[in-house]
Backbone bond lengths (Angstrom), bond angles and torsions (degrees), N, CA, C in turn:
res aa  C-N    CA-C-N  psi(-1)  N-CA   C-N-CA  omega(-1)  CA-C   N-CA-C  phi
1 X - - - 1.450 - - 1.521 108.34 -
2 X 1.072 106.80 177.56 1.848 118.87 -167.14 1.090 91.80 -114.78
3 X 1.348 112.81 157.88 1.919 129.54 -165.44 1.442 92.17 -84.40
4 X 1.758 118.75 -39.93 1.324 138.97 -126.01 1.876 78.23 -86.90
5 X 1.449 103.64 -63.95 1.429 118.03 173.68 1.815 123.40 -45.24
6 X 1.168 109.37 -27.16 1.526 123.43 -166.42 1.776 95.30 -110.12
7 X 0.987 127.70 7.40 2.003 126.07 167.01 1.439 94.27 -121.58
8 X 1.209 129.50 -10.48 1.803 125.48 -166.43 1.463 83.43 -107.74
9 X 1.537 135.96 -35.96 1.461 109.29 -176.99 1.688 113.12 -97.00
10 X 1.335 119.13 10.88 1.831 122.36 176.61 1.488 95.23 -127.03
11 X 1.473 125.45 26.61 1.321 118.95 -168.92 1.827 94.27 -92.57
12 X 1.101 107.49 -23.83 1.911 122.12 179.13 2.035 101.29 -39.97
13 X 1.777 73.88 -80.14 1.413 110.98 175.52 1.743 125.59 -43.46
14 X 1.617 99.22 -25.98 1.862 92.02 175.97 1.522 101.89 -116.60
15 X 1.198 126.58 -3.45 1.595 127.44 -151.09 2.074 86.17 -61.50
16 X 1.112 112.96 -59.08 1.517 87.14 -158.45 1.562 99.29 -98.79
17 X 1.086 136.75 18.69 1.615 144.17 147.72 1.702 118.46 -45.53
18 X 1.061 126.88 138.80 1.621 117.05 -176.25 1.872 98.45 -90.39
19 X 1.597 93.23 118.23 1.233 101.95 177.18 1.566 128.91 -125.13
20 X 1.354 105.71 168.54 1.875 104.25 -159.67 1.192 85.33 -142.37
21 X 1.615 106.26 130.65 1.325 108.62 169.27 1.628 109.58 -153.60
22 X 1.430 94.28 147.55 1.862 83.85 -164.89 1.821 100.86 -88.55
23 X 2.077 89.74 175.76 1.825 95.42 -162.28 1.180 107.43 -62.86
24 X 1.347 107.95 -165.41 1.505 128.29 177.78 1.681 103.62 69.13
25 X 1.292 91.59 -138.03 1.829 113.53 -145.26 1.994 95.74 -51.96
26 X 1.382 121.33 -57.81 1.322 129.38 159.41 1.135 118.61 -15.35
27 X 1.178 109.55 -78.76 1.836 119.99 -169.97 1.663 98.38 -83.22
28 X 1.280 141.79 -45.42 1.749 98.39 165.73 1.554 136.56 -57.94
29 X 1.411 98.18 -8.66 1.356 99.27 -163.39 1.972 106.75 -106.78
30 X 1.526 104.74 21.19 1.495 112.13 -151.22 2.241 63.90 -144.71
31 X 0.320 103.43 -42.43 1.692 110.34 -171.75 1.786 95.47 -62.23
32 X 1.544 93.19 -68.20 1.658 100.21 178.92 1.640 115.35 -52.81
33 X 1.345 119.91 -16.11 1.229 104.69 -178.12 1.769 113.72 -97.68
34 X 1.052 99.38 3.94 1.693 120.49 164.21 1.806 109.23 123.85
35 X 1.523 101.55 143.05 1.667 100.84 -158.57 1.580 76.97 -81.58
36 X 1.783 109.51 175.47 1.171 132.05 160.12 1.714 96.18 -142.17
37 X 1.570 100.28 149.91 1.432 104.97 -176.69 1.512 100.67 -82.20
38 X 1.387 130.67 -11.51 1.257 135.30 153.83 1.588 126.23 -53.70
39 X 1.641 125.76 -10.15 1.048 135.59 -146.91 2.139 94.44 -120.82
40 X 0.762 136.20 116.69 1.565 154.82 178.96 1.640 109.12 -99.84
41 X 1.244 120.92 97.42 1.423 128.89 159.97 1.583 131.60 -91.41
42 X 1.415 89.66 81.36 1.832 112.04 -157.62 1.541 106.68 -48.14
43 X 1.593 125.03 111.60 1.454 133.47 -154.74 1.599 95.14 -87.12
44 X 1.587 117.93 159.49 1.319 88.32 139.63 1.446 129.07 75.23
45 X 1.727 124.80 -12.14 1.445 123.50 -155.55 1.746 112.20 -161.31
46 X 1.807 83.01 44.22 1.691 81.28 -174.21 1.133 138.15 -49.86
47 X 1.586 152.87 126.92 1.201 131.83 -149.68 1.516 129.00 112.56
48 X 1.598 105.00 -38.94 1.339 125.93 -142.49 1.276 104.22 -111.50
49 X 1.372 130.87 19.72 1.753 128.31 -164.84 1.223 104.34 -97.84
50 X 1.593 117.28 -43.30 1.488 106.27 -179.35 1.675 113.72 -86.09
51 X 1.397 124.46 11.86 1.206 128.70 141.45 1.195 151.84 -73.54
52 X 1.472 109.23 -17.18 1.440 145.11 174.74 1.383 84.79 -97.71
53 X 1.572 133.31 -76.42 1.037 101.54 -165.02 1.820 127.41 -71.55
54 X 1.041 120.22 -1.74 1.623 127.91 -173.14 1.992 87.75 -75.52
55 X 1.676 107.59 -50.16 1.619 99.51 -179.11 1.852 117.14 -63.79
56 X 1.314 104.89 -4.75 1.519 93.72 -163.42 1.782 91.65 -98.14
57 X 1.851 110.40 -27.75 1.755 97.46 -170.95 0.933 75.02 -92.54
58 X 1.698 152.90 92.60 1.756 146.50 114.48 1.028 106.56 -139.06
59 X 1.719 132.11 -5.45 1.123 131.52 171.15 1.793 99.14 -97.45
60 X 1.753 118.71 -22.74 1.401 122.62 -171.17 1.036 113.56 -107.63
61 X 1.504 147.04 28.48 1.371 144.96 -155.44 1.136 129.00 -58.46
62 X 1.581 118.98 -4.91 1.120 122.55 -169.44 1.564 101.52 -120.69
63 X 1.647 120.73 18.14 1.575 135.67 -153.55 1.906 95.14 -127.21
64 X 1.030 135.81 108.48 1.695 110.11 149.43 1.758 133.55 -63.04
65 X 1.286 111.87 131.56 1.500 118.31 -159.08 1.675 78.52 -126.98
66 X 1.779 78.75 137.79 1.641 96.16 -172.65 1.424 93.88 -142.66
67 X 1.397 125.80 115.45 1.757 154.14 -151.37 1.764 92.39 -110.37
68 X 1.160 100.68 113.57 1.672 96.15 -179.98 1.699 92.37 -129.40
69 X 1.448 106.04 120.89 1.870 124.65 -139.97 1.765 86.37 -143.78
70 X 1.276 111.20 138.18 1.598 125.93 150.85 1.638 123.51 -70.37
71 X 1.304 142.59 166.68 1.302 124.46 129.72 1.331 131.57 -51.04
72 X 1.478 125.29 -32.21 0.959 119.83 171.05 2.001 134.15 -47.95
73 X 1.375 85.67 -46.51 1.363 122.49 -172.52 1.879 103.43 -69.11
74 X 1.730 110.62 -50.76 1.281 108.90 -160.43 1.966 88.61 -90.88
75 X 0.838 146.11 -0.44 1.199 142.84 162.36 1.667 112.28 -79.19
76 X 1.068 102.69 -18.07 1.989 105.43 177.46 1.537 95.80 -86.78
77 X 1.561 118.99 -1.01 1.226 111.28 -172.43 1.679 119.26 -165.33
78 X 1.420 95.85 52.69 1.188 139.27 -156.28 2.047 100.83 -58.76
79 X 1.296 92.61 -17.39 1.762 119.00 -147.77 1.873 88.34 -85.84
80 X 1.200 115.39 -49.32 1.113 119.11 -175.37 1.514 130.89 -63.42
81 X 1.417 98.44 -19.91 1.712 113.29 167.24 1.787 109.26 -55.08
82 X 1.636 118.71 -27.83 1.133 120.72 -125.51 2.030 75.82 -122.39
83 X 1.036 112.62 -33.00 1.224 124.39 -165.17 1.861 102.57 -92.83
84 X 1.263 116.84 -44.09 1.527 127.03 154.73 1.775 115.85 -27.15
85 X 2.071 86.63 -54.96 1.708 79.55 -164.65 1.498 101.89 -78.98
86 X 1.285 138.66 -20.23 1.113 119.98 170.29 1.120 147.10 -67.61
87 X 1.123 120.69 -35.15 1.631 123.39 142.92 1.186 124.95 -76.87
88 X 1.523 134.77 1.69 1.339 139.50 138.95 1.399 115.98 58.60
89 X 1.603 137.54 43.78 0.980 124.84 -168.00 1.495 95.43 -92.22
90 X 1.831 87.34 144.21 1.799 98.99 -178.25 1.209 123.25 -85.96
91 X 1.998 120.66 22.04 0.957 136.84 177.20 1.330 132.36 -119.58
92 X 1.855 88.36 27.01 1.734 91.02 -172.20 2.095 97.31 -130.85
93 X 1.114 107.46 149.15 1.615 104.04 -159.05 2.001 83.03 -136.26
94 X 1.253 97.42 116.39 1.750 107.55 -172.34 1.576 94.11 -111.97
95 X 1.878 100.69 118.25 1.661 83.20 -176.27 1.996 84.64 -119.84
96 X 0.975 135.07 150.74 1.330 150.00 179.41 1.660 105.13 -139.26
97 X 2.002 82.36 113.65 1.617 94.99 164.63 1.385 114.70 -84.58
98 X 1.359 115.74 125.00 1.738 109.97 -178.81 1.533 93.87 -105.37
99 X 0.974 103.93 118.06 1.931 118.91 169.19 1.361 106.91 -105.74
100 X 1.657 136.62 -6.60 1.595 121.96 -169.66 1.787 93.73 89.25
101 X 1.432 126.30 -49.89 1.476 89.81 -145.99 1.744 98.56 -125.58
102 X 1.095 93.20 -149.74 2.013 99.87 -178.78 1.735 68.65 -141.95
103 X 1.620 73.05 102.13 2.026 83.85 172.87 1.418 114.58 -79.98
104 X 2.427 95.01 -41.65 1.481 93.65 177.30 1.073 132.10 -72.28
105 X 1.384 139.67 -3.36 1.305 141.75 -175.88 1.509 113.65 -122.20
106 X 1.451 115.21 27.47 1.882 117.60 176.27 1.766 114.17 136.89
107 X 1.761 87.43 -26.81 1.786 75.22 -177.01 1.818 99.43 103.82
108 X 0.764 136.61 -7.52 1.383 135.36 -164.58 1.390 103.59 -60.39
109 X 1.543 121.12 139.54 1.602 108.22 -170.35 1.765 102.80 -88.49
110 X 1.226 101.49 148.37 1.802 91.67 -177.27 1.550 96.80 -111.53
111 X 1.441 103.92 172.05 1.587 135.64 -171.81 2.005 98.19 -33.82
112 X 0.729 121.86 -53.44 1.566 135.87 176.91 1.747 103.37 -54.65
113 X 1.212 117.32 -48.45 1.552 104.11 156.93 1.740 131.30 -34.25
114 X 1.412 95.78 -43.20 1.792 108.41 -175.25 1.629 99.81 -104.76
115 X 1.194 127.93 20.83 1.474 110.59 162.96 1.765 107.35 116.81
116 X 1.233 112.94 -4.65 1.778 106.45 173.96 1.387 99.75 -77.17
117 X 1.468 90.10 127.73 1.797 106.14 179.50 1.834 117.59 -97.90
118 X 1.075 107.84 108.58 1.766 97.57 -158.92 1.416 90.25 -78.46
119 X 1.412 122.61 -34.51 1.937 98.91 -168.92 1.570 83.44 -73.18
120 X 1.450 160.98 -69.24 0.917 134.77 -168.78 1.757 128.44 -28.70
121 X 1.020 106.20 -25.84 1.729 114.22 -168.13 1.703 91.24 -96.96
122 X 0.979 103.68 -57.09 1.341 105.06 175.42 1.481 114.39 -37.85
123 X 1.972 127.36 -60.90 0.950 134.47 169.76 1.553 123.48 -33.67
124 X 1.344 107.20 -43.64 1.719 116.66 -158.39 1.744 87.85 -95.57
125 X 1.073 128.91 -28.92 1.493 135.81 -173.06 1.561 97.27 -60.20
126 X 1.232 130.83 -38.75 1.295 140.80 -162.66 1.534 126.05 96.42
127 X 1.034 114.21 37.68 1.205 126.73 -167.38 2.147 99.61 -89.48
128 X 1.090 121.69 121.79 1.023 124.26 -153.45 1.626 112.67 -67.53
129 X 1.790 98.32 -57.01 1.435 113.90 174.74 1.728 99.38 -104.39
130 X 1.448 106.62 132.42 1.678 106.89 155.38 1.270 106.49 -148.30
131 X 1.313 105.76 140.58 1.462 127.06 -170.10 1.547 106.92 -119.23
132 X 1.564 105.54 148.40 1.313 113.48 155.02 1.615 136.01 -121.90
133 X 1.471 127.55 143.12 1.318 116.51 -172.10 1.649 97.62 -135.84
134 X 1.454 99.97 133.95 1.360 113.51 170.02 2.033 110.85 -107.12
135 X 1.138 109.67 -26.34 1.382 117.37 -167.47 1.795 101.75 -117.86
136 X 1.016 111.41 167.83 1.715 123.28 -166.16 1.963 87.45 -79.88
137 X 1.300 124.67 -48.78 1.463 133.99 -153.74 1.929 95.96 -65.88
138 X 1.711 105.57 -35.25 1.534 109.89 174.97 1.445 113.10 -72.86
139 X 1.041 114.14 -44.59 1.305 115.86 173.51 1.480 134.13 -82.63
140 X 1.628 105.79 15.00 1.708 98.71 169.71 1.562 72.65 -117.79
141 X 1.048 165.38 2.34 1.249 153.43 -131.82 1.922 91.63 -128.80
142 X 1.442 103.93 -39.94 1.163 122.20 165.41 1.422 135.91 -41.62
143 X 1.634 84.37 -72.46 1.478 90.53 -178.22 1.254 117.53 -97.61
144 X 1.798 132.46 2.59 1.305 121.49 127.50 1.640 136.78 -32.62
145 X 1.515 102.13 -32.67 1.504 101.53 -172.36 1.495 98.38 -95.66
146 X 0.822 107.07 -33.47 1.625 105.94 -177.54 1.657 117.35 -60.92
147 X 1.376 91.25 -47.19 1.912 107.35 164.01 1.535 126.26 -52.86
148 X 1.343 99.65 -39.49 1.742 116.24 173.71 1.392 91.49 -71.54
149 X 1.313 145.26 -86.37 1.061 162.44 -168.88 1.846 108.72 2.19
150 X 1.454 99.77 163.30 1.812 103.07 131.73 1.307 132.61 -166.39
151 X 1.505 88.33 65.17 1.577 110.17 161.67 1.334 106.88 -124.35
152 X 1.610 110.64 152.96 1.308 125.39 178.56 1.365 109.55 -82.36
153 X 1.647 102.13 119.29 1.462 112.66 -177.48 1.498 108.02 -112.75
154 X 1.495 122.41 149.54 1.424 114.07 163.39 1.534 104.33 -118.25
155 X 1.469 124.14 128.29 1.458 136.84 175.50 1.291 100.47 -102.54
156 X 1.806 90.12 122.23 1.400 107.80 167.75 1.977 106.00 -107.39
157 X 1.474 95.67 121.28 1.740 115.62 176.41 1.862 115.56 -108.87
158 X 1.386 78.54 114.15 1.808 74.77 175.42 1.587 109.86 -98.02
159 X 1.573 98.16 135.79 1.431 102.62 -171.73 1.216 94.20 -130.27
160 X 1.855 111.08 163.83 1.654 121.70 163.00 1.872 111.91 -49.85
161 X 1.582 104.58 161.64 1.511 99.57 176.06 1.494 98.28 -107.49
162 X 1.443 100.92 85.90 1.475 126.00 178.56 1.052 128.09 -118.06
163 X 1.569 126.41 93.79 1.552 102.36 -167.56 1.418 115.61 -100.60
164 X 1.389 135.60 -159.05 1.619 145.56 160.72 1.286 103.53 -37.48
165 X 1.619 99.84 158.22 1.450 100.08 159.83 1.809 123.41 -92.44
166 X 1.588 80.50 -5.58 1.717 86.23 -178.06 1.601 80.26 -133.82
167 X 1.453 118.57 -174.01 1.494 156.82 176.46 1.384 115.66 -150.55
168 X 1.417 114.20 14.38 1.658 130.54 173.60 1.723 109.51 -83.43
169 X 1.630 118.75 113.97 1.057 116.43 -154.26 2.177 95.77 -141.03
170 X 1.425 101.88 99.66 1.481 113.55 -154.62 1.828 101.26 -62.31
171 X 1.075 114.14 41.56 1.733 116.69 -165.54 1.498 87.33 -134.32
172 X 1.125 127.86 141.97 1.362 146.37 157.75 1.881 100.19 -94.33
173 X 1.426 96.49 128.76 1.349 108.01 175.61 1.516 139.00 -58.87
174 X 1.004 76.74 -20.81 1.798 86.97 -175.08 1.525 100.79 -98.36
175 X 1.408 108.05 2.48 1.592 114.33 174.17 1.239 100.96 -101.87
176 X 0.834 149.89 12.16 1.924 151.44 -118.25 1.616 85.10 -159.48
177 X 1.282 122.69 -59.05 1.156 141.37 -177.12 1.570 110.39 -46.21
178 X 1.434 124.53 -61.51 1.185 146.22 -176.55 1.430 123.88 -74.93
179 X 1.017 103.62 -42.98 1.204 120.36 157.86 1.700 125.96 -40.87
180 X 1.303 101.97 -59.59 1.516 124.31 176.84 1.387 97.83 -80.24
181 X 1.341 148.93 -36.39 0.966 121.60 161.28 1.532 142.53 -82.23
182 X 1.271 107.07 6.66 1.577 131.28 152.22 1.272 101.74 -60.94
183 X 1.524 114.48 -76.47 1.363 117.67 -170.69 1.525 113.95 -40.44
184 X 1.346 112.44 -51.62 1.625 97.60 -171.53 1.025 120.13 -86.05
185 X 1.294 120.02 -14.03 1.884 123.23 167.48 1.753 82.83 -72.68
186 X 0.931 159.52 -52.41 1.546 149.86 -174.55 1.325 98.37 -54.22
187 X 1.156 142.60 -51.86 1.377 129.26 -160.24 1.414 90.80 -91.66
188 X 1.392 136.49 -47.81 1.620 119.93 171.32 1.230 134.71 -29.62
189 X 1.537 108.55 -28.74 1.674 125.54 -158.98 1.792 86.04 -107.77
190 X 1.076 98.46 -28.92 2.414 100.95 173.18 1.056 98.74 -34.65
191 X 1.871 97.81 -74.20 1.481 117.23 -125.35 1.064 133.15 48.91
192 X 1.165 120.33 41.91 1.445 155.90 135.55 1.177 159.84 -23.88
């Protein structure tokens, strides 16, 4: 399946959810399907999305935070699977597209090419719920239940290593930044 295809069919399901998703191929193609000032395109910090987002569902507990992460990315930060399950909040939904490669930065095939199994790592990490989706029908089926839910799940999605045709994204970052942090000091002051 296509990444492009697999954020256009759970785009329903996360549009007004507070979400984190790291740069490149992800966030233009999660951008193109329409920004929300609810939506965080983590600059700058490869690795680091389901850490930002693990701090935002324990500071938001009463918010669902939905971490939209590469393999590439969650293997630079392998640590956080392990650190997730321990504080275990049942308000954070980790979905990771595994394509094999770091499409945005060359294509390079990563560890998951030769056999690293992230819902496996994920599993033994302690991660409570982990799911897998090979087809679009598993993965809205997925992250519906995971969304209803409240346990912290991480979804692992295997997709083609296909990216955008552009990476042109009409938001200046440091506006992206501010923005999202309006929003969640706004929903802090909800309680919501």
């Amino acid at each position: 399946m296509l990444r492009a295809d697999a954020l256009q069919a759970i785009y329903p399901d996360i549009e007004d959810r507070v979400v984190v998703t790291i740069m490149g191929a992800v966030a233009a193609e999660l951008y193109m399907l329409g920004h929300k000032e609810n939506f965080f395109y983590l600059e700058h910090a490869m690795g680091l999305a389901s850490s930002l987002g693990l701090g935002i569902a324990l500071a938001l507990p009463e918010r669902k935070v939905v971490v939209i992460d590469g393999d590439g990315s969650l293997l630079m930060n392998l640590g956080t699977l392990s650190t997730m399950a321990r504080y275990r909040p049942g308000n954070l939904v980790h979905i990771v597209f595994d394509n094999e490669s770091l499409l945005s930065v060359g294509g390079f095939p990563t560890a998951t090419s030769t056999g690293t199994d992230l819902a496996g790592i994920a599993r033994a990490s302690g991660v409570p719920a982990v799911m897998e989706a090979n087809t679009i029908e598993q993965l809205t089926a997925s992250v519906r239940t995971a969304l209803a839910g409240e346990i912290l799940t991480t979804l692992v999605v295997k997709v083609e290593a296909v990216g955008p045709k552009t990476f042109f994204m009409d938001l200046g970052l440091l506006e992206n930044r501010f923005q999202f942090a309006r929003t969640l000091q706004a929903m802090r002051q909800k309680k919501v």
